[in-house]
Steps between C-alpha positions, in 0.01 A plus 500: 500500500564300152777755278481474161790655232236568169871476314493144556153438381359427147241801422243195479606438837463909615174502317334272669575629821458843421172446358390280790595744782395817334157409550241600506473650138291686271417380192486683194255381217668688184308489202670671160462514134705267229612602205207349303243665778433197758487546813702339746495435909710385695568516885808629685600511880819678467284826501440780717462903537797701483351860554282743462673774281481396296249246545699171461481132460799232474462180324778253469420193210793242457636365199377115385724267515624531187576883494204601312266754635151462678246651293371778729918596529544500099162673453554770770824572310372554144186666649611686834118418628356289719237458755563325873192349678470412820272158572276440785384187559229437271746500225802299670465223305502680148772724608659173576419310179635804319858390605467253237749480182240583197620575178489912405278524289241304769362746741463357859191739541340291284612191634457528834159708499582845583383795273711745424373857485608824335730682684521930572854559427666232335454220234527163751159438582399464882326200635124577563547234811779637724438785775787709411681594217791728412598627147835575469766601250871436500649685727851366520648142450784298629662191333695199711629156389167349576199764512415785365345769810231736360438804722152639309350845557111483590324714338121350532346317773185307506320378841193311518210683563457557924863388536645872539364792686548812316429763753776344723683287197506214756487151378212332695731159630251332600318467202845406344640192510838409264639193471909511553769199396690303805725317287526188301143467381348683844328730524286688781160721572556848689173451710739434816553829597587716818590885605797566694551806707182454660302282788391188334284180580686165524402450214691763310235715432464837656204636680188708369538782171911556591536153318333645183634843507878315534444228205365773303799765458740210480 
């Protein structure tokens, strides 16, 4: 086994590893409001679910190199809103493209073809394209020599239509299919899947309804 002191490391050198072995990674598309009402999107991977109750999400958005703020950071702070997305495939590439340095007052909705919808709960819009998306407020914030975390409260969510059963409030999986980062500029699909606690084929797949009845309650 390779040991590795993180004391002796630059925190380029601990990001990169971190953020290739931590993988993979859901990616948040975050869309907010500037201060002269654009909308901005952008896409993070240091993001995740924290709980339940409260409902809550984490989002983690670094510094540039310069010390200045990301736009989604500095507008979540003035605004305490914003709106987290979650892509499938269909929109990988915008969700990508989104990543993109654009000035504020040029929203990357309109640049990169998605259209941005009003939301239920707060003043972000949500983007009409992507399966999921959760409004959230503030909830609590933490502030480190290179990022500022966000953990928001959700207060809204908004499925696409088929992609939730009510009765059951199961998400149907296999009509779902996110995309997740793997590092650098990887990424990967989620249609590779397989139950465990269960017979299975070789193949990874278990046998007849149990297969369904397990992806669902995941």
């Amino acid at each position: 086994m390779m040991d590795i002191d993180f004391a002796e490391l630059t925190a380029y050198q601990r990001y990169k590893l971190m953020a290739s072995l931590i993988v993979p990674r859901p990616i948040a598309l975050v869309t907010t409001l500037g201060p002269t009402g654009v909308a901005n999107a952008a896409p993070f991977s240091m993001f995740n679910m924290l709980g339940e109750d409260p409902p809550i999400v984490m989002l983690s958005i670094n510094r540039v190199h310069d010390g200045r703020l990301k736009d989604t950071a500095a507008n979540i702070l003035a605004s305490g809103e914003f709106v987290v997305h979650l892509c499938d495939e269909a929109m990988a590439e915008q969700m990508h493209a989104c990543g993109e340095a654009l000035p504020p007052e040029v929203s990357e909705l309109d640049r990169f073809g998605l259209h941005g919808v009003p939301s239920q709960r707060v003043a972000p819009p949500r983007i009409a394209e992507a399966p999921v998306a959760f409004e959230c407020v503030l909830h609590e914030k933490l502030e480190t020599a290179s990022r500022y975390i966000f953990i928001g409260r959700v207060v809204w969510l908004t499925a696409r239509d088929g992609l939730v059963d009510r009765e059951h409030w199961r998400v149907r999986l296999q009509d779902y299919h996110p995309v997740a980062r793997f590092g650098a500029s990887f990424y990967i699909t989620t249609r590779e899947r397989f139950a465990l606690g269960q017979s299975t084929t070789s193949a990874g797949v278990t046998n007849g309804a149990a297969h369904s009845t397990v992806i669902d309650e995941m």
